[in-house]
KEKE-3310 file (N, C-alpha, C; in steps of 0.2 Angstrom, whole numbers, plus 5000, padded with zeros to 4 digits):
npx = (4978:4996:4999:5005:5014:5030:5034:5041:5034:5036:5029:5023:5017:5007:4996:4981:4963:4954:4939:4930:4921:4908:4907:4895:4886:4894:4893:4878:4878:4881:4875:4862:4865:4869:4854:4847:4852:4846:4834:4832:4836:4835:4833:4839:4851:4864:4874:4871:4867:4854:4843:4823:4819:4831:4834:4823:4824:4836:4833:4822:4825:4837:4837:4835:4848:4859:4860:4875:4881:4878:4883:4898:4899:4898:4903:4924:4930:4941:4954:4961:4951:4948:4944:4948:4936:4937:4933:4923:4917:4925:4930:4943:4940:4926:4926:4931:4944:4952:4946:4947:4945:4934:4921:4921:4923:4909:4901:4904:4899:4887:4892:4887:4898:4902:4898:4901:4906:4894:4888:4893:4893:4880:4881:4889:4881:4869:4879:4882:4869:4867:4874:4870:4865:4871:4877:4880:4887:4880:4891:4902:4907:4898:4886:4885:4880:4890:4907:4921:4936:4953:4967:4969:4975:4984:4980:4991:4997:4989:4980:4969:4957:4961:4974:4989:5006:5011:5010:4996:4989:4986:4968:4953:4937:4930:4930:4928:4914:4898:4891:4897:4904:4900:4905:4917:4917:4926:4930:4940:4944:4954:4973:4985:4998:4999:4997:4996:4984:4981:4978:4976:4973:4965:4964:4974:4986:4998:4998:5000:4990:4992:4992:4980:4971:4974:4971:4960:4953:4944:4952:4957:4948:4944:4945:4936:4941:4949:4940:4928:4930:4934:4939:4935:4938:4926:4922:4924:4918:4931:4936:4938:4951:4954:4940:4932:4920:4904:4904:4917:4928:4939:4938:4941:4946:4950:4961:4977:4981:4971:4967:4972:4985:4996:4987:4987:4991:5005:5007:4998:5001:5013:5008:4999:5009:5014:5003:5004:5012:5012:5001:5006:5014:5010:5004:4991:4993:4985:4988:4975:4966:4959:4941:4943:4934:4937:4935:4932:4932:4926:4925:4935:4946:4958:4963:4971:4984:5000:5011:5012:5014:5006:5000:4992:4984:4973:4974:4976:4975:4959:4948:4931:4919:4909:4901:4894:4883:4879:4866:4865:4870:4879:4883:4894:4883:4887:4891:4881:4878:4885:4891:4893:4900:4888:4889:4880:4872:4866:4852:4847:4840:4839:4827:4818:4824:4825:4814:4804:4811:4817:4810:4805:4816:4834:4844:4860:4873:4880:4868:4865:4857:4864:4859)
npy = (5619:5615:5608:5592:5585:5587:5599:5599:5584:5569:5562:5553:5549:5539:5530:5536:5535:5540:5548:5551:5565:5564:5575:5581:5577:5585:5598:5599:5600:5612:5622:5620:5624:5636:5641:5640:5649:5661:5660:5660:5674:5690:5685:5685:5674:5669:5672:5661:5652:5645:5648:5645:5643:5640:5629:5620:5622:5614:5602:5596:5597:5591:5578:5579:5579:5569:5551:5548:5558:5553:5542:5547:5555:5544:5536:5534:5521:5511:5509:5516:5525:5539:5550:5557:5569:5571:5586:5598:5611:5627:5644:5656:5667:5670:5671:5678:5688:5678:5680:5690:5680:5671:5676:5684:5682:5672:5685:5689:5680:5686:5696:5703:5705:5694:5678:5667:5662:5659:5652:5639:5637:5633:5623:5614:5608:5605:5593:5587:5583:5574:5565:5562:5568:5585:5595:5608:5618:5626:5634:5636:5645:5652:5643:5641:5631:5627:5630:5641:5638:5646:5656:5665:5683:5683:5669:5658:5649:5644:5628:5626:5627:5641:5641:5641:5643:5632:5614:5606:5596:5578:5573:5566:5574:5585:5578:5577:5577:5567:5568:5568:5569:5558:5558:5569:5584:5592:5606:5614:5630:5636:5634:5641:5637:5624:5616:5604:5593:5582:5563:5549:5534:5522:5510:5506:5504:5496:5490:5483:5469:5472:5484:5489:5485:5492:5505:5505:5504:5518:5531:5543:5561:5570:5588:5601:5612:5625:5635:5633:5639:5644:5637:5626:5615:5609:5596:5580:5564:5551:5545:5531:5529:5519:5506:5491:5489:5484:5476:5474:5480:5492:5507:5525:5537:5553:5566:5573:5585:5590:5583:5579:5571:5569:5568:5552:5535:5528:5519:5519:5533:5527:5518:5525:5535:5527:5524:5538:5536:5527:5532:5545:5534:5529:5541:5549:5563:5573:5588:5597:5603:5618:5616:5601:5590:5584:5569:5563:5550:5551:5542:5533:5538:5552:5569:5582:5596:5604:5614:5629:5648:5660:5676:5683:5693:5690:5678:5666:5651:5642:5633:5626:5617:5603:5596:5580:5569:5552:5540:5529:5523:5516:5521:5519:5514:5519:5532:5540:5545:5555:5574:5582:5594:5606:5607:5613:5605:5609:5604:5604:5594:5582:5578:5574:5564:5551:5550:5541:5530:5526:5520:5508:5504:5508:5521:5522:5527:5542:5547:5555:5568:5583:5590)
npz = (4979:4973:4957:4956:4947:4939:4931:4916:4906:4901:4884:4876:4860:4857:4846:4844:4846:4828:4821:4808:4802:4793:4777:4772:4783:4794:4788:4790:4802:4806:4799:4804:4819:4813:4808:4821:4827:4822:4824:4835:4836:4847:4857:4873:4877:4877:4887:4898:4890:4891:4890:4887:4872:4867:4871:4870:4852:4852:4860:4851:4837:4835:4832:4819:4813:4802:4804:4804:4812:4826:4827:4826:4837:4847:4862:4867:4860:4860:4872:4874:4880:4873:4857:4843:4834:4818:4806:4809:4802:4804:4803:4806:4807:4809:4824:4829:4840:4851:4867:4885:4897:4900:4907:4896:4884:4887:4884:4872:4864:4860:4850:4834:4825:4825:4826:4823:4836:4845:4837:4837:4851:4849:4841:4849:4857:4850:4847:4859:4862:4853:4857:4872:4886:4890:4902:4915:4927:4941:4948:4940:4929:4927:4926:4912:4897:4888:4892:4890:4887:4888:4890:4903:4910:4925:4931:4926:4930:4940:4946:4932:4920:4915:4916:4910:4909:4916:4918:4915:4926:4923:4925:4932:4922:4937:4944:4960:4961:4962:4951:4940:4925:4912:4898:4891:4880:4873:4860:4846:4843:4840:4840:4837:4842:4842:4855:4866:4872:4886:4886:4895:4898:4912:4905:4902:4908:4920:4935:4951:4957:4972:4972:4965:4973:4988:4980:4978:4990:5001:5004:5007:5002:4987:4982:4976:4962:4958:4950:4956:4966:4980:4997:5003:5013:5022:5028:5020:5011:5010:4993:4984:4970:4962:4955:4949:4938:4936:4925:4925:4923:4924:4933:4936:4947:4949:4953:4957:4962:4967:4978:4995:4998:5009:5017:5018:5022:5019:5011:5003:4995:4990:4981:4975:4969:4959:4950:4946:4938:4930:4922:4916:4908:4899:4889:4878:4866:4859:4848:4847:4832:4824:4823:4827:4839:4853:4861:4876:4887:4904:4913:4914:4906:4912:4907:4904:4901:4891:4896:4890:4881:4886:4875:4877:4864:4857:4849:4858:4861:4859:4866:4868:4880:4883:4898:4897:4902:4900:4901:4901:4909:4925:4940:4955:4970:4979:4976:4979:4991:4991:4997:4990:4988:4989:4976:4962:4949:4931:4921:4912:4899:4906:4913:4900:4895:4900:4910:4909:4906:4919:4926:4938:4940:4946:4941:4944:4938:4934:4936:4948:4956:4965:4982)
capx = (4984:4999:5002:5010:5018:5031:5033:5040:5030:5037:5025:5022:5012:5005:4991:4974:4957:4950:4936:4929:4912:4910:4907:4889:4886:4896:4889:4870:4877:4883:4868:4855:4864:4866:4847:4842:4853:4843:4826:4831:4834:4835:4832:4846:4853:4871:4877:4870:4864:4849:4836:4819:4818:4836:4832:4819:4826:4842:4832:4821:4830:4844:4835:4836:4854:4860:4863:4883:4884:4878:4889:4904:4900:4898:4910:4925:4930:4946:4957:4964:4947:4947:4943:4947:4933:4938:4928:4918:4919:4926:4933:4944:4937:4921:4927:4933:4949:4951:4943:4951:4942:4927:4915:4920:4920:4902:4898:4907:4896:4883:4894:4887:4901:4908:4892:4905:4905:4887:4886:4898:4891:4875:4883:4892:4873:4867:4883:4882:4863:4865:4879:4869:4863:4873:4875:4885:4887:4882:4895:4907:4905:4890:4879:4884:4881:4896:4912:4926:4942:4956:4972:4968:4982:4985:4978:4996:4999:4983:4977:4964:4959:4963:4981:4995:5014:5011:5008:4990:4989:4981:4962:4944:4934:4925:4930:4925:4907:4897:4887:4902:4903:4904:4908:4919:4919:4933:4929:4944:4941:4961:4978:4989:5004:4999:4997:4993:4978:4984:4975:4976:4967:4968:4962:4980:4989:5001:4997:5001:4984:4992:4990:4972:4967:4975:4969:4952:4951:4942:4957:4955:4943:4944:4943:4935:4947:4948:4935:4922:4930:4938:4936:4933:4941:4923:4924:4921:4920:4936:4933:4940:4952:4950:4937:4930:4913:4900:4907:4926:4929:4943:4936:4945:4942:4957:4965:4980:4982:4964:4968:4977:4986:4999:4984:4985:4997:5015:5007:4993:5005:5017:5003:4995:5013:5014:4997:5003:5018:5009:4996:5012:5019:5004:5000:4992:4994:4984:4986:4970:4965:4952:4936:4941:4932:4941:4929:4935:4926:4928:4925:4941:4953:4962:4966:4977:4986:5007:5011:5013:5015:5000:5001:4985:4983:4968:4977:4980:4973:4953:4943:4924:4919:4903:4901:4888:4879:4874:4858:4864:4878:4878:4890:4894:4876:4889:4892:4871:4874:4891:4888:4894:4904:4885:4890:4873:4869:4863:4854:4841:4839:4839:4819:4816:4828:4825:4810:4802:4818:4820:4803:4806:4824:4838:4851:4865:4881:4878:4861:4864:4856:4867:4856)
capy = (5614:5615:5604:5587:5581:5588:5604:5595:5578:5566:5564:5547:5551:5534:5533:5537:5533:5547:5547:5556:5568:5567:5582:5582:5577:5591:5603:5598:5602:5619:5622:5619:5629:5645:5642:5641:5656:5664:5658:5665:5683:5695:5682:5685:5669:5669:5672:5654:5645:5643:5651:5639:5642:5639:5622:5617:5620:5611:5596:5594:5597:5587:5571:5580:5578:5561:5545:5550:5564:5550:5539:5548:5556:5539:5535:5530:5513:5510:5507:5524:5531:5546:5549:5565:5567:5578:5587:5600:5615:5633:5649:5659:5676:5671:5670:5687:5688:5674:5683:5688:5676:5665:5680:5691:5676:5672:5691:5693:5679:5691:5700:5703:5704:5688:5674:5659:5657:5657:5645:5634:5636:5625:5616:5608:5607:5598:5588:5583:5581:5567:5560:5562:5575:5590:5598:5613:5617:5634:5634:5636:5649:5654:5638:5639:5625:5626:5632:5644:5638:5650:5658:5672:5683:5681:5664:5657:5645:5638:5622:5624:5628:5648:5643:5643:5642:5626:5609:5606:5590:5575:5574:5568:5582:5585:5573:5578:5576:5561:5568:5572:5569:5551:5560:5575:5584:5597:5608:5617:5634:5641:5633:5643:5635:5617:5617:5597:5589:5578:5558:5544:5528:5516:5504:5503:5503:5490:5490:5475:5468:5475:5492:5489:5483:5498:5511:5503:5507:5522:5534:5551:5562:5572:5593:5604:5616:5634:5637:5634:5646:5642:5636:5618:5611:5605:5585:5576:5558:5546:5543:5526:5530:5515:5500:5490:5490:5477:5471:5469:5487:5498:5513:5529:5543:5553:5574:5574:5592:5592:5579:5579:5564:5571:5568:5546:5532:5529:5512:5523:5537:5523:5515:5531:5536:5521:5525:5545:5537:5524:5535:5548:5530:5527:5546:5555:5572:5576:5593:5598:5607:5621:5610:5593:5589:5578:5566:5561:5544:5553:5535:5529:5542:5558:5573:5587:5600:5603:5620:5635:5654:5664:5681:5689:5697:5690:5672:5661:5645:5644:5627:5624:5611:5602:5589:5576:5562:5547:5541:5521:5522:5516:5523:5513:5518:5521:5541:5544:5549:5561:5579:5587:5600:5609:5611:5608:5604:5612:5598:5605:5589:5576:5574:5574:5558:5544:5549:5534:5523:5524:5517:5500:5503:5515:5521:5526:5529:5546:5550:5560:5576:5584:5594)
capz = (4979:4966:4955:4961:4944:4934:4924:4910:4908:4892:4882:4872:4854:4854:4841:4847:4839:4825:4817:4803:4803:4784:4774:4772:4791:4798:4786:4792:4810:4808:4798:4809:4822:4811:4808:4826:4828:4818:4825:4843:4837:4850:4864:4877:4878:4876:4895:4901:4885:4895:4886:4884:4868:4863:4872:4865:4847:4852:4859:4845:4830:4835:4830:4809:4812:4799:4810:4805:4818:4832:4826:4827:4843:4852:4868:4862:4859:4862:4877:4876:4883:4870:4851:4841:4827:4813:4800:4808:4800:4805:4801:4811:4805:4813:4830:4832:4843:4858:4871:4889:4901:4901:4907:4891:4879:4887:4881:4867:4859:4856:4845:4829:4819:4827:4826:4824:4845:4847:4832:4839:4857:4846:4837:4852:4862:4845:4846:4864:4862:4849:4861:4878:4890:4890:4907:4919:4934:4944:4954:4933:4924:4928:4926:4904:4898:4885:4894:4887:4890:4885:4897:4908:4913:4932:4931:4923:4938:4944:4940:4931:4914:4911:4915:4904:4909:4921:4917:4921:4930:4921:4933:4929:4924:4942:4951:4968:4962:4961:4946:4936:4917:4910:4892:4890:4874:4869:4853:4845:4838:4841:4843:4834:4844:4843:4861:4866:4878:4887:4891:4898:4901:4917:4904:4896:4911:4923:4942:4954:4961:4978:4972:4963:4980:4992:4979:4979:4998:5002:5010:5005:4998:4980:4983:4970:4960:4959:4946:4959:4971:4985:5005:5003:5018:5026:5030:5018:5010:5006:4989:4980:4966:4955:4956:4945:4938:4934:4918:4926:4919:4928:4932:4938:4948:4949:4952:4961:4960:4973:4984:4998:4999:5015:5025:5016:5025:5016:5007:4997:4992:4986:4974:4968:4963:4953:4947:4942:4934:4923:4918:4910:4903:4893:4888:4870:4866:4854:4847:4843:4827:4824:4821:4830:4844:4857:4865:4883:4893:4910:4919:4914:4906:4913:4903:4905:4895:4892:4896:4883:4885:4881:4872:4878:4860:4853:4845:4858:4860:4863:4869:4870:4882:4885:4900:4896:4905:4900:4906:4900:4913:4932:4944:4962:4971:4986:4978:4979:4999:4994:4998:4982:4992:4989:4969:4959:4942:4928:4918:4907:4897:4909:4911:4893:4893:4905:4918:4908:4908:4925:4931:4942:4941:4948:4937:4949:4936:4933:4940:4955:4959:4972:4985)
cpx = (4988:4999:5009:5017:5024:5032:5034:5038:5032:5033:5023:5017:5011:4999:4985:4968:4956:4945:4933:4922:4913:4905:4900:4884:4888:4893:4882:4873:4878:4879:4862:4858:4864:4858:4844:4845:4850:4836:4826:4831:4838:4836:4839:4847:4860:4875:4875:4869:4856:4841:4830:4820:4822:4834:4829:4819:4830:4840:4827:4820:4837:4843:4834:4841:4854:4864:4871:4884:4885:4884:4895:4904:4897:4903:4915:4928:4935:4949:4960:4958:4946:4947:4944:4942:4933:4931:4921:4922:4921:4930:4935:4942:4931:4921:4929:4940:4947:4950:4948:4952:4936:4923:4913:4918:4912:4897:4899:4902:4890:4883:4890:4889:4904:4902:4896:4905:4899:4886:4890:4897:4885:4876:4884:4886:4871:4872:4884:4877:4862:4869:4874:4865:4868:4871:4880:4882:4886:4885:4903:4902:4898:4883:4881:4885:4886:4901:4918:4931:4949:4960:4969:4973:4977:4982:4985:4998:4997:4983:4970:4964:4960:4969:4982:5002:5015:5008:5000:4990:4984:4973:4958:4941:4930:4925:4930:4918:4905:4892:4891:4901:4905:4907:4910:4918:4923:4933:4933:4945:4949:4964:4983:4998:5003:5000:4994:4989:4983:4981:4977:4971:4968:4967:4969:4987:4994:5001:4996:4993:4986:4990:4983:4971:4968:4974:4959:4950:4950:4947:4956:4950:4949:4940:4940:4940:4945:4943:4928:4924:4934:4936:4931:4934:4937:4924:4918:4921:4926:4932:4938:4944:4954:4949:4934:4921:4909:4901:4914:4931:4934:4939:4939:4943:4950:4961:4969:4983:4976:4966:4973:4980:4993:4995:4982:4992:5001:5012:5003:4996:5008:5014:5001:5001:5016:5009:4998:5011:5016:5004:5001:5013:5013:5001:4999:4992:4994:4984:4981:4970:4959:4945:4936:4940:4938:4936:4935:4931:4929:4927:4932:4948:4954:4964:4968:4980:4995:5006:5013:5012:5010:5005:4998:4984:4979:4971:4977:4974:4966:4950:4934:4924:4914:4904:4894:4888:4879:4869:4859:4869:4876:4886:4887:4890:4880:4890:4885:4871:4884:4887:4887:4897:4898:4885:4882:4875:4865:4860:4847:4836:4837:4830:4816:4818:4827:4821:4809:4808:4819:4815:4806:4812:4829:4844:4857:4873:4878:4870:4861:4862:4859:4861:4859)
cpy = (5615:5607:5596:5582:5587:5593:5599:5585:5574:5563:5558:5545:5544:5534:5533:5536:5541:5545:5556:5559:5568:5573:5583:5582:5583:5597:5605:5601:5610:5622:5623:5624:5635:5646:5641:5647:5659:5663:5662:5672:5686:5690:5683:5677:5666:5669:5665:5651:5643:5644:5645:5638:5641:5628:5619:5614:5612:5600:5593:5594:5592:5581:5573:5579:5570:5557:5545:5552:5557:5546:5540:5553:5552:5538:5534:5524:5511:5510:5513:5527:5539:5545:5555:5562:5574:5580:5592:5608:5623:5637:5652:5666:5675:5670:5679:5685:5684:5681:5684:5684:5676:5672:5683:5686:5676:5680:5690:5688:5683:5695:5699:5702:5697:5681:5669:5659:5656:5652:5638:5630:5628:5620:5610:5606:5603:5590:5582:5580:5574:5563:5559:5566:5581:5594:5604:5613:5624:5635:5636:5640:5651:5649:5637:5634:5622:5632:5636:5641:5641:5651:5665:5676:5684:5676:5659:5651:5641:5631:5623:5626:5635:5647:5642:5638:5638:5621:5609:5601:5584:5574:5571:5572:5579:5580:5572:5576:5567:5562:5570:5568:5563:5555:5567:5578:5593:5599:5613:5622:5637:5636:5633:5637:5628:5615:5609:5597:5584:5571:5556:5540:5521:5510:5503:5502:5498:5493:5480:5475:5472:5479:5492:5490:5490:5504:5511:5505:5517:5528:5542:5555:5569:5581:5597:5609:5623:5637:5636:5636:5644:5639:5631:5615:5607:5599:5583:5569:5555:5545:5536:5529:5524:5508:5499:5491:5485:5472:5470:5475:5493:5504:5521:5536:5548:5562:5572:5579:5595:5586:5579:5573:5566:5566:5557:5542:5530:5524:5515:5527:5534:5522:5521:5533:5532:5522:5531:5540:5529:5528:5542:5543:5531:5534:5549:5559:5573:5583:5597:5605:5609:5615:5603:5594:5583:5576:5562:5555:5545:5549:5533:5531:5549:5563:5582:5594:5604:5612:5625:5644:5659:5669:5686:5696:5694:5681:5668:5653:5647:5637:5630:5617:5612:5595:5586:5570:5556:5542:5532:5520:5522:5517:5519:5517:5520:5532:5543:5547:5554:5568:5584:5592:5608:5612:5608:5609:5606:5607:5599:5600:5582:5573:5572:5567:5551:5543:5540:5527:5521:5520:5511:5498:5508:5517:5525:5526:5535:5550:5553:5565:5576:5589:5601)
cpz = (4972:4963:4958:4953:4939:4930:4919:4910:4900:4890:4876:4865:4854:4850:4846:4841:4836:4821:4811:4802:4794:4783:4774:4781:4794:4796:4790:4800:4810:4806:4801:4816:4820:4810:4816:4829:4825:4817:4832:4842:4841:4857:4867:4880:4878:4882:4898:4895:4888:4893:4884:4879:4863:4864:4870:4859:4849:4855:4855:4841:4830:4833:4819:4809:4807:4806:4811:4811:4824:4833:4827:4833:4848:4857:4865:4863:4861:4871:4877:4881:4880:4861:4849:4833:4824:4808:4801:4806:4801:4801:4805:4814:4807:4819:4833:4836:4850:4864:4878:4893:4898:4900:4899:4884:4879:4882:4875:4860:4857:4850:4839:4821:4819:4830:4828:4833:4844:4843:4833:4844:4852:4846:4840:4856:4856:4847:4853:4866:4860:4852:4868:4882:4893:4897:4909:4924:4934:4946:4947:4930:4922:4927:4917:4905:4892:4890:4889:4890:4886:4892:4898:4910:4922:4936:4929:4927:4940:4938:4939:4923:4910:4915:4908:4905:4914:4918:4922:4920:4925:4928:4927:4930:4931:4945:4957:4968:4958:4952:4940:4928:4916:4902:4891:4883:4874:4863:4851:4840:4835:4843:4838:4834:4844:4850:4863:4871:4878:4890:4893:4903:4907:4915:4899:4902:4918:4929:4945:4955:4968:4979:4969:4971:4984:4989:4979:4987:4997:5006:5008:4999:4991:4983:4974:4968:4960:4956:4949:4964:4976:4992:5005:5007:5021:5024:5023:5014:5008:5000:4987:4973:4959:4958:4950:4943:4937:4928:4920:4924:4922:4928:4938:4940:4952:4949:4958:4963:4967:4978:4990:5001:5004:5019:5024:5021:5019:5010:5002:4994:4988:4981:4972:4966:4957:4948:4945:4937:4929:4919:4914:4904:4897:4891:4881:4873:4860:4855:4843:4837:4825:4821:4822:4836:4848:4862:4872:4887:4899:4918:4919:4911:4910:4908:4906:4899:4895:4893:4889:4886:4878:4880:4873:4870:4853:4848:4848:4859:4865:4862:4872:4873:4886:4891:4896:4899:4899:4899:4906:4907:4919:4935:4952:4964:4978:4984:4980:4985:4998:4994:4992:4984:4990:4980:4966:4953:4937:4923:4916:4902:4901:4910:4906:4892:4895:4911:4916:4910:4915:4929:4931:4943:4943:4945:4941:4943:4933:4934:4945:4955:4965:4975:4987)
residu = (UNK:UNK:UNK:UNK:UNK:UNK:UNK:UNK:UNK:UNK:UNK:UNK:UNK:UNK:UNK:UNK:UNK:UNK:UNK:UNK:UNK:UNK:UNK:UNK:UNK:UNK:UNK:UNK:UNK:UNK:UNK:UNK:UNK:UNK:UNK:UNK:UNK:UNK:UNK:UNK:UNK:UNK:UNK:UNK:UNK:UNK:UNK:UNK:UNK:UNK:UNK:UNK:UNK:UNK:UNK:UNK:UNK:UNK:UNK:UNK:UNK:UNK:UNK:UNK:UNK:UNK:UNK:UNK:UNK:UNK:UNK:UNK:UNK:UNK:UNK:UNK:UNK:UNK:UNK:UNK:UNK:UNK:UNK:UNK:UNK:UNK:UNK:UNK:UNK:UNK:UNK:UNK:UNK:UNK:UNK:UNK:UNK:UNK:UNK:UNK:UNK:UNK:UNK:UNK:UNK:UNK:UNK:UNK:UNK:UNK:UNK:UNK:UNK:UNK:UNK:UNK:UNK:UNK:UNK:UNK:UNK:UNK:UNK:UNK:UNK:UNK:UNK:UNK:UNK:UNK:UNK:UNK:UNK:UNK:UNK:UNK:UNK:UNK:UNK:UNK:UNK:UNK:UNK:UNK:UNK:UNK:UNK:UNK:UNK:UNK:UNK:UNK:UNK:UNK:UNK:UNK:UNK:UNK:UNK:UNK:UNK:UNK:UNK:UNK:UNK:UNK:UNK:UNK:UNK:UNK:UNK:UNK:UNK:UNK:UNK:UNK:UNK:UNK:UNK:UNK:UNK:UNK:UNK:UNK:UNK:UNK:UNK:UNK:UNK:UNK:UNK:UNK:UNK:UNK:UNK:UNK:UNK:UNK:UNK:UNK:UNK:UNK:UNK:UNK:UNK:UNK:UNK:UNK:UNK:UNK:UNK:UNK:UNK:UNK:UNK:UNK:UNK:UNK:UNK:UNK:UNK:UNK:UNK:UNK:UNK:UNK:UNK:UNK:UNK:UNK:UNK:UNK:UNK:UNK:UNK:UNK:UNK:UNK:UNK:UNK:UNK:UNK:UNK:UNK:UNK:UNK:UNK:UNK:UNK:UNK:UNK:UNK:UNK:UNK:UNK:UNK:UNK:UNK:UNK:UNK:UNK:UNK:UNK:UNK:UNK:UNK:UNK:UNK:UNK:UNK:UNK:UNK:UNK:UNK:UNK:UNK:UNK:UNK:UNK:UNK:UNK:UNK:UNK:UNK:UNK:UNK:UNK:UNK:UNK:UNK:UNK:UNK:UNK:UNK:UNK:UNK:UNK:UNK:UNK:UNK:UNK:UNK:UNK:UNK:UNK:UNK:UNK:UNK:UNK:UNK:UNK:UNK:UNK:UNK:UNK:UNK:UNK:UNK:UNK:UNK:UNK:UNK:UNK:UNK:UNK:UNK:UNK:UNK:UNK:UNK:UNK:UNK:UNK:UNK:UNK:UNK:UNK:UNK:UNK:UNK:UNK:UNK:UNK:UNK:UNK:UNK:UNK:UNK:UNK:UNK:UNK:UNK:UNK:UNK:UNK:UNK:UNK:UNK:UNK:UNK:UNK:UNK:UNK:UNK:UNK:UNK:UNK:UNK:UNK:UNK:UNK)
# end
């Protein structure tokens, strides 16, 4: 599907939260990942991240990090739904040239003369560690469990994230799937161009109670995006675009880009286009700078990205992105029976984290294994 909103989309710099990784904290992160580089060696590990023995580092080392780090990769706090935390440290010269796609990124972390990826891939596996549980998908990029996001040529168009010269759509990451990410995190090695992300929180935004109500009804479902391939049309569930939670809590579930809302009555199209035209009113655009992470709460904000004209010559703008779970969070126990359009989860961590928690009670926001 294209895009339903927009090329050019105005843009409202309202502040947003930031926080600060202080100087000794960040250090200790990037630290600990060039030494667990340099504990794995030789092990091929760089094409999924997957390697036991990077795991293992990564989930028990992560607790040597100072309580700073946790601290400043906690949810974020505000009513925006997103926090940029500055202060970790990079170099460009350790990246080598922005890669052409995903796949070659994936390789080219091996390079030896160009370690900064793979130290970064860590870093953000330490970062999302002390945040939560760090996952991927098979069905994306091969199952990594950190993401390259970068333009692709002949990709320029789509919605997804190896465009370019198209507004990409505000969406929650994955929202087709019930197992989808409560915390996004976005780690900024390149943006030569000041190239903006784009949020927005349905906890800042003004809707009648009528449209709460008729976007609360179950009317159509939520398709996967092109990054997991194509030929999705089998049936399947209405999902709810925004209800509340047990605390009173807006919560949003939202790609207009994957939905087909042709196939909704007149009175839902109406409300959701009030719901894409308050979530512009209310929108930042931060431009991320090499070494700020953008944290995203994927319950309740949308993020996106303004368009820009790649260069494909090694400069242009490069993003790491880790989903993360969790494990304190309940989601409505109505997704536990969706199908997941067959996409599975890559979720290395999650036994380590909460078999125990979970005895005598069922934690449904975010606990789904899809089949």
């Amino acid at each position: 599907m294209k895009s339903v909103l927009p090329e050019r989309m105005t843009l409202h710099l309202h502040d947003i939260e930031h926080r600060e990784l202080p100087p000794d904290a960040a250090s200790a992160v990037r630290a600990l990942a060039t030494d667990i580089r340099h504990q794995l060696g030789d092990t091929p590990h760089t094409e999924t991240l997957h390697d036991p023995v990077l795991l293992a580092q990564v989930h028990e080392r992560a607790a040597e990090l100072p309580d700073a780090v946790r601290h400043a990769v906690r949810p974020p706090a505000t009513a925006a739904g997103a926090t940029v935390v500055r202060g970790l440290p990079v170099d460009d010269a350790e990246f080598g040239p922005t890669p052409a796609h995903w796949q070659a990124a994936a390789t080219a972390a091996a390079d030896p003369r160009h370690t900064g990826s793979l130290e970064l891939d860590i870093a953000m596996l330490l970062l999302a560690r002390c945040a939560g549980e760090p996952f991927g998908w098979q069905g994306q990029q091969n199952g990594r469990l950190v993401n390259n996001i970068l333009p692709a040529v002949g990709h320029e168009d789509e919605q997804s994230g190896a465009s370019s010269s198209t507004l990409l759509s505000p969406h929650t990451e994955d929202a087709f799937h019930a197992a989808r990410a409560n915390l996004l995190m976005l780690t900024c090695l390149r943006n030569p161009d000041q190239v903006a992300t784009t949020v927005s929180s349905v906890g800042q935004v003004r809707l009648t109670e009528e449209d709460l109500r008729t976007l609360a009804v179950p009317t159509v479902p939520i398709l996967p995006d092109v990054s997991y391939g194509i030929g999705f049309d089998q049936p399947a569930p209405a999902v709810p675009t925004i209800w509340f939670d047990e605390s009173g809590s807006p919560t949003l579930r939202y790609d207009p880009a994957y939905t087909p809302l042709e196939d909704a009555d007149p009175a839902f199209r109406a409300a959701y286009s009030r719901l894409t035209a308050e979530l512009a009113r209310v929108c930042h655009a931060p431009a991320l700078a090499p070494g700020e992470v953008l944290l995203v709460d994927n319950d309740v904000a949308v993020h996106g990205r303004v368009p820009f004209r790649a260069r494909y010559d090694g400069t242009d703008r490069w993003l790491k992105r880790v989903n993360v779970r969790l494990p304190e969070r309940r989601r409505r126990a109505q997704e536990s029976s969706e199908n997941g359009y067959g996409q599975h989860v890559v979720a290395p961590f999650r036994a380590s984290t909460d078999r125990a928690a979970e005895r005598g009670r069922t934690d449904e926001r975010g606990s789904v294994e899809q089949p």
